[in-house]
C-alpha positions in Angstrom: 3.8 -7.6 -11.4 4.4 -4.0 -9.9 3.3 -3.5 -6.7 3.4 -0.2 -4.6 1.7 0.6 -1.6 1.0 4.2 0.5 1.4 3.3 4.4 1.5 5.1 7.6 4.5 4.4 9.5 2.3 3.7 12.7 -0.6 2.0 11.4 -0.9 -1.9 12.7 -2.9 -2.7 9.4 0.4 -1.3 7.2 2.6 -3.0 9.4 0.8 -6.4 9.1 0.8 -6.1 5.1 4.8 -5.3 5.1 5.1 -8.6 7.0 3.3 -10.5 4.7 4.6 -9.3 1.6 8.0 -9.7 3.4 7.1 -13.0 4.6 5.8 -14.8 1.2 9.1 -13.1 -1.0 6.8 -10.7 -2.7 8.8 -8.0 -4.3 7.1 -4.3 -3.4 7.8 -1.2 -3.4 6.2 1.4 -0.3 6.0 5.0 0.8 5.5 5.6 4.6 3.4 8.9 3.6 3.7 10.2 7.7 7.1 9.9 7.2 7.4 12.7 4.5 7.0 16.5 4.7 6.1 19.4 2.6 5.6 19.1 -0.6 7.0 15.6 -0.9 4.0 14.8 1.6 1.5 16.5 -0.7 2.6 14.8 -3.7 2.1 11.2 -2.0 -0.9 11.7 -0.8 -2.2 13.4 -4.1 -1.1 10.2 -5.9 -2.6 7.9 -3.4 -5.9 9.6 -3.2 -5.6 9.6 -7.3 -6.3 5.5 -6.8 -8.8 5.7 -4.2 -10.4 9.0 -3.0 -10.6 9.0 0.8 -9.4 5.6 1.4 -7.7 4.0 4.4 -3.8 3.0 4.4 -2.8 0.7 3.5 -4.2 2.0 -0.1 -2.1 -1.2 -2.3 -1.7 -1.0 -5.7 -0.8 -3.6 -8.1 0.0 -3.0 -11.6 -1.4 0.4 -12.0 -4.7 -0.9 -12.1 -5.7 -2.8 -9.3 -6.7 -1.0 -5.9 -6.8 -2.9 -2.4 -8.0 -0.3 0.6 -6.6 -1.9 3.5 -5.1 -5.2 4.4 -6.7 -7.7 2.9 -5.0 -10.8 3.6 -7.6 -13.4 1.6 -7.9 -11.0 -1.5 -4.1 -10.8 -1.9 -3.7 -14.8 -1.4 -6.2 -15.0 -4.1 -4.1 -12.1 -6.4 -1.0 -13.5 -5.7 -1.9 -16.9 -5.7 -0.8 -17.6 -2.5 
């Protein structure tokens, strides 16, 4: 299972779904999109907005065709049966 996930370095709601991944050994892969400039910056938030138009961070997606707007502890217990 490939997991990747566009964050906000700041956001409490990004920082809450690092811990848990972190905390239940869940191998992941991120991109702190405030973090980046230019035309790196562009390109990440091109590809995030390319899985969910005008979503909030955390945008989480898990095997290139699963989509999770925000942290949502419950629905990733249920994915990752947790």
């Amino acid at each position: 299972m490939k997991i990747k996930a566009f964050t906000l370095s700041t956001c409490p709601y990004c920082r809450a779904f690092k811990i848990f991944m972190n905390d239940n050994h869940l191998v992941f892969e991120y991109t702190d999109v405030d973090l980046l400039d230019g035309d790196e910056r562009n390109r990440a938030i091109k590809e995030a907005y390319s899985y969910c138009e005008g979503c909030g961070f955390p945008i989480i997606v898990i095997d290139e065709n699963t989509v999770i707007e925000g942290f949502d502890e419950p629905k990733l217990r249920e994915i990752f049966k947790l």
